[in-house]
C-alpha positions as CSV (number, residue, x, y, z in Angstrom):
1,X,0.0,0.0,0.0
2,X,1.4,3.6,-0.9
3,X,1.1,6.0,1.7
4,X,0.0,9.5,0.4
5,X,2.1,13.0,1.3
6,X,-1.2,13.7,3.3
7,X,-1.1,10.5,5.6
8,X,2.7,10.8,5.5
9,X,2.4,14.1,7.2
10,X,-0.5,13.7,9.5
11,X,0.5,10.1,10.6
12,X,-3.3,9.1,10.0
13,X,-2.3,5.4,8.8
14,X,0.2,5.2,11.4
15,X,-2.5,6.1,14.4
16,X,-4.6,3.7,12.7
17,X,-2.1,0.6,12.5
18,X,-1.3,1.6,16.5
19,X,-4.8,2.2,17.4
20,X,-5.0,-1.6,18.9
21,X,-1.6,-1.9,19.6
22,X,0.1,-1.8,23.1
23,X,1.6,0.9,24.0
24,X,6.0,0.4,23.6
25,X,7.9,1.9,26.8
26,X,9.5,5.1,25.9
27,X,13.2,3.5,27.1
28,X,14.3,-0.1,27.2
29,X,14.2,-1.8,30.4
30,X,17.9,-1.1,32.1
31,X,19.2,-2.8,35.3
32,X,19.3,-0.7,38.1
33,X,21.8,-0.1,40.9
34,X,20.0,0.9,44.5
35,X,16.7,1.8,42.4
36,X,18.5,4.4,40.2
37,X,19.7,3.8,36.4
38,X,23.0,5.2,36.4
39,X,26.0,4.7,38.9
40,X,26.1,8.2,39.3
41,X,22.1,8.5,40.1
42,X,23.0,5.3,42.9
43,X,25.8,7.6,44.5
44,X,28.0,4.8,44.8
45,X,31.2,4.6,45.1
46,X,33.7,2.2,42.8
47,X,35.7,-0.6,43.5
48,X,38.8,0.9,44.1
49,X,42.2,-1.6,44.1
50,X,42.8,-1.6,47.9
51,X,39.3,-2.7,49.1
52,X,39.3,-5.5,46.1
53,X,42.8,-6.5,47.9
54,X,41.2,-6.4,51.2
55,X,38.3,-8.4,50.3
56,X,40.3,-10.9,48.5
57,X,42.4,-11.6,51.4
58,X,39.2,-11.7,53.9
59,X,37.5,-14.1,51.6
60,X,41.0,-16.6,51.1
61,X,42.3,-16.0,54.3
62,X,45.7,-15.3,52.6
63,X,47.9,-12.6,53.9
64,X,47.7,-8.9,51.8
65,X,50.7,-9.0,51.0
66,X,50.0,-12.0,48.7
67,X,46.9,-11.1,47.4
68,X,48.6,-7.9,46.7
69,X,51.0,-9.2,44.1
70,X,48.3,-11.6,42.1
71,X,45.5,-8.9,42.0
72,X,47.7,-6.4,40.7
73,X,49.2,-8.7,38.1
74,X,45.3,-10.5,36.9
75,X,44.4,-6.4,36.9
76,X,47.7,-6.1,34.6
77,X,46.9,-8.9,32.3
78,X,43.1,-8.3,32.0
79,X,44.0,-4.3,30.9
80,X,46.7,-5.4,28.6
81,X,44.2,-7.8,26.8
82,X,41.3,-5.5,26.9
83,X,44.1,-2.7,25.2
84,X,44.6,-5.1,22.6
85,X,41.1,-5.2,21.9
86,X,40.2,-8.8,23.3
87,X,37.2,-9.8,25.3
88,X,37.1,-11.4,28.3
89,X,34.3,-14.4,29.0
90,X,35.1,-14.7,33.2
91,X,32.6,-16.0,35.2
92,X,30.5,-14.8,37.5
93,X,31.4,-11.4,36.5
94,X,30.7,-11.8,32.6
95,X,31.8,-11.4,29.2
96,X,33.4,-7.9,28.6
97,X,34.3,-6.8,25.3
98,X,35.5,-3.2,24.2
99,X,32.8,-1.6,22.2
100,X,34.8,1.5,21.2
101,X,37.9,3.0,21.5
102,X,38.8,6.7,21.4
103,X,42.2,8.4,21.8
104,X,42.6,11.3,23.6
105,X,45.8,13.6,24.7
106,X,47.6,11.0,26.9
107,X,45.0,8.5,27.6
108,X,42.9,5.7,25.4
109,X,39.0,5.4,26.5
110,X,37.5,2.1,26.2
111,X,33.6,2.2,26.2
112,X,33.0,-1.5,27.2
113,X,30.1,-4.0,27.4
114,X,29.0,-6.3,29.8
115,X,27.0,-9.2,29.7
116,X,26.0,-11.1,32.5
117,X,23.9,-14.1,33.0
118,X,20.6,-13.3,34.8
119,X,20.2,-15.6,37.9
120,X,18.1,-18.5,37.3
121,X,14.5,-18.0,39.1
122,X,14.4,-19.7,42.6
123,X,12.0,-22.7,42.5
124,X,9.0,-22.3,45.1
């Protein structure tokens, strides 16, 4: 069916063909961190390197000192590959990939992705 400049411009087929239809959600559905869409809208704070040490060595019951020298060389080898451009599949956290690269004055940005699994459902 050819749509006429008329209909094109009032969007008279278009209301018709969406009369019945149910209504699409102006934004997709995105996970939420503390209710809120964005880190920034959750006000928390990242992961920084000396509380992933810490919680390493609480969870292992190794000393810091050792946890020390193996985070900071998986942090090394996981920034090296994702510089190269390589994903990384590592469960539970996920499969990360770099989705765009930008160079700036000193410094690369990496825009990455994450996929995780969703937990399966808890049977009743």
């Amino acid at each position: 069916m050819a749509i006429s400049k008329q209909e094109k411009t009032t969007g008279t087929r278009a209301a018709e063909a969406t009369a019945g239809a149910t209504p699409k959600p102006d934004r997709p559905e995105v996970e939420t961190v503390n209710g809120a869409a964005t880190l920034e809208e959750a006000s928390v704070s990242p992961l920084k390197k000396r509380e992933l040490i810490d919680g390493v060595a609480a969870e292992t019951g190794l000393k810091r000192r050792e946890v020390r020298a193996v985070t900071e060389a998986v942090l090394s080898v996981m920034g090296g590959a994702l510089a190269d451009g390589r994903s990384l599949n590592l469960e539970p956290l996920g499969k990360l990939r770099v989705a765009k690269s930008t160079d700036n004055e000193g410094s690369r940005v990496l825009t990455c992705k994450l996929r995780r699994k969703t937990p399966a459902p808890a049977e009743e």
